[in-house]
C-alpha positions in Angstrom: -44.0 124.1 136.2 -47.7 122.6 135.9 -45.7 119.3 136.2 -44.3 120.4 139.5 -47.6 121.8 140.6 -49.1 118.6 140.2 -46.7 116.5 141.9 -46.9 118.8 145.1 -51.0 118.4 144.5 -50.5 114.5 144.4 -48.0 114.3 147.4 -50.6 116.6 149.6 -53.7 114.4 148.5 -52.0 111.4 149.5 -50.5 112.6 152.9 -54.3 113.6 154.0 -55.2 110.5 152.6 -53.0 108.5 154.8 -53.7 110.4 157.1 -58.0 109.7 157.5 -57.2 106.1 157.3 -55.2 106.6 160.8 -56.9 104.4 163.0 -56.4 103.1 167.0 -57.7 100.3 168.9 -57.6 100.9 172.9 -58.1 97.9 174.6 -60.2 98.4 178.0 -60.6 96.6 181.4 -64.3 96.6 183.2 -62.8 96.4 187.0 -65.6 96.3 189.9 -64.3 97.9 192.9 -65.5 96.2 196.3 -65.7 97.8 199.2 -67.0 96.8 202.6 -66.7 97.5 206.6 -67.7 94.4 208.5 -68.5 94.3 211.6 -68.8 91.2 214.4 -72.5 91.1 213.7 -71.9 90.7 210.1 -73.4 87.1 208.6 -70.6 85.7 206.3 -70.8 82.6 204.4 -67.7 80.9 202.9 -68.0 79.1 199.9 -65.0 76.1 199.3 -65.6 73.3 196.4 -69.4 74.1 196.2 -70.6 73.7 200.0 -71.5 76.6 202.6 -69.7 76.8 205.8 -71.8 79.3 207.3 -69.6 79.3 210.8 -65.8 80.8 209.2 -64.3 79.9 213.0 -64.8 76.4 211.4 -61.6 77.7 209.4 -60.2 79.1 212.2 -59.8 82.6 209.6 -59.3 86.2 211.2 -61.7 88.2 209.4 -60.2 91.2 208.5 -62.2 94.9 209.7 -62.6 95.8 206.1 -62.6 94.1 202.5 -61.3 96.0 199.6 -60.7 94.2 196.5 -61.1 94.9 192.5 -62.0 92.4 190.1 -62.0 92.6 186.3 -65.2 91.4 185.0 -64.2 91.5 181.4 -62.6 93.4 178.6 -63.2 94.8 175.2 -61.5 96.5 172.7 -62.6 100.1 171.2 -61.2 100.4 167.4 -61.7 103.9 165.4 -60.6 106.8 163.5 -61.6 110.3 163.6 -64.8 109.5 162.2 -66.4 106.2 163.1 -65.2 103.8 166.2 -66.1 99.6 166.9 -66.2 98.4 170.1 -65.8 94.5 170.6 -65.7 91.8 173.7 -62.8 90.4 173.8 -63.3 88.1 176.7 -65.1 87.5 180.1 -64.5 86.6 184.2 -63.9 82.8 183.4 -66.4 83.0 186.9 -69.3 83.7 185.2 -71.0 80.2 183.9 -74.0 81.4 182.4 -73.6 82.3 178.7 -76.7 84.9 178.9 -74.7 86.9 181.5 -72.0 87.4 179.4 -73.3 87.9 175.8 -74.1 91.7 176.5 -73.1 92.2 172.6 -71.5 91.4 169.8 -70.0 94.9 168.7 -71.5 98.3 169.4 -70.8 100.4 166.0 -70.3 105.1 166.3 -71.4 105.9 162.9 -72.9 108.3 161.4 -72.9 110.7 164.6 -75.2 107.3 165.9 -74.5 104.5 168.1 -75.6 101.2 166.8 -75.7 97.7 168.8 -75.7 94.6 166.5 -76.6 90.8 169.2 -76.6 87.8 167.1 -79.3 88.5 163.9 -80.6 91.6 165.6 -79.4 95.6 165.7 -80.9 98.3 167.6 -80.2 102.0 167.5 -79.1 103.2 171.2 -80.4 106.1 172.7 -77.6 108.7 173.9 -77.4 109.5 177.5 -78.0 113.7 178.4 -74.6 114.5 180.6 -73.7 117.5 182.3 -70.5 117.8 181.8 -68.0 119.3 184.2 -64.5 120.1 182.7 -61.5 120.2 185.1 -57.7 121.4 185.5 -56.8 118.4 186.8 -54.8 116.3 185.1 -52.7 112.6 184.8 -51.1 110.4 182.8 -52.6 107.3 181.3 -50.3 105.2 179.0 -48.3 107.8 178.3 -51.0 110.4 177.3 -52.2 113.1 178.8 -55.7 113.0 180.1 -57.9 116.0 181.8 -60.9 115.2 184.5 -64.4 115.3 183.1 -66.9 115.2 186.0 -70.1 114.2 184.9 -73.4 113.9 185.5 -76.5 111.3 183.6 -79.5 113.2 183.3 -81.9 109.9 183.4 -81.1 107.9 186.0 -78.4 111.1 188.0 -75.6 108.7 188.3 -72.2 110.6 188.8 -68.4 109.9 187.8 -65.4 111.2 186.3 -64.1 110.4 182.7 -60.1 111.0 181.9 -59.4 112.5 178.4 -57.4 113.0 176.2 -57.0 115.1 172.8 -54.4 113.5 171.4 -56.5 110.7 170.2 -60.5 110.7 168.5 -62.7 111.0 170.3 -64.8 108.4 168.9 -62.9 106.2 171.3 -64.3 105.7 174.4 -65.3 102.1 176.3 -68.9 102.2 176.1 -72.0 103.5 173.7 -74.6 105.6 174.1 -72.6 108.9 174.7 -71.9 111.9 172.5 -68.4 111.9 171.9 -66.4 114.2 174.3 -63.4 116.6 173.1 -60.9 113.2 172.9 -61.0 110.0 173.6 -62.3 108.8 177.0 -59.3 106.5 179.0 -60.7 106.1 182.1 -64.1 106.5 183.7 -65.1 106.1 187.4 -69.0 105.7 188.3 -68.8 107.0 191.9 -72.2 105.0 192.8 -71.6 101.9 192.0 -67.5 101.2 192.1 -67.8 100.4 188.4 -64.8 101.7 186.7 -63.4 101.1 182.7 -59.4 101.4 182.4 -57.8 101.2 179.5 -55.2 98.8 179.1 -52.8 99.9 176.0 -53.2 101.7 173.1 -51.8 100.5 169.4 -51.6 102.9 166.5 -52.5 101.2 162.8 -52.9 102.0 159.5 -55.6 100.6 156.9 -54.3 99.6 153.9 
């Protein structure tokens, strides 16, 4: 009997185990959204091989009433667990030349219910951003889980934007730093402002050995 008792103890202990070394990396897109009316007043310079053609009738071009066009500035990758989360550059918009442009961080570390940014030989604690938080009943599908609209608002600087969440993952997972984790991890988040936007891209399940 005590045998059996201890064997049902050991299989339990190792099922919760396995269990807390459950991890996830969710790899992210930063995508700038551009959006612009122009009009026949507009000034519009054309760059081709490095030199400024400041007349585009020179290219006999039809410029169109409006431009609307995303571009992916970079990506990263967020890996965590229940507990702790990493979140990594994985690479850049071959565009920008200028390494101090691009080297924003090395890895940005959730730890400790603290945010922690290590750049070359130095590491800084980040300060977390006061949000108002707006929960919705709105929801969508993203990768195949589903995700609820978070409105929110910054406190320090009142920038606004949505977040898309889900509970079916930690929510130590989110793109950025700086935020007090929200009830699951953060899939999508729109700044309204500033056309910013950070998508995720897939999502792998892994275990730790």
């Amino acid at each position: 009997m005590k045998n059996k008792i201890f064997l049902i103890f050991l299989n339990l202990f190792s099922t919760l185990t396995f269990a807390q070394l459950k991890t996830f990396t969710v790899e992210y897109n930063c995508v700038l959204t551009l959006k612009q009316k122009i009009s026949g007043n507009d000034s519009i310079k054309i760059l081709i091989n490095n030199d400024t053609l400041k007349n585009p009738k020179d290219l006999s071009m039809k410029l169109p009433k409006s431009i609307n066009m995303k571009i992916v500035l970079m990506s990263w990758a967020t890996i965590g667990n229940s507990n702790e989360s990493k979140i990594i550059v994985k690479n850049t918009n071959s565009g920008w030349k200028n390494k101090e442009q691009i080297t924003l961080f090395d890895s940005i570390v959730f730890k400790n219910k603290k945010w922690i940014q290590y750049k070359e030989n130095e590491v800084s604690n980040m300060s977390k951003s006061a949000l108002e938080l707006t929960y919705s009943n709105e929801e969508k599908q993203i990768l195949g889980y589903k995700c609820v609209r978070v409105d929110f608002l910054d406190k320090a600087d009142s920038t606004k934007g949505e977040f898309w969440v889900t509970q079916s993952l930690p929510n130590t997972l989110m793109p950025f730093g700086g935020y007090e984790p929200l009830k699951g991890a953060v899939l999508e988040c729109n700044y309204f402002n500033t056309g910013m936007s950070y998508k995720a891209t897939s999502i792998k399940q892994d275990y730790i050995d």
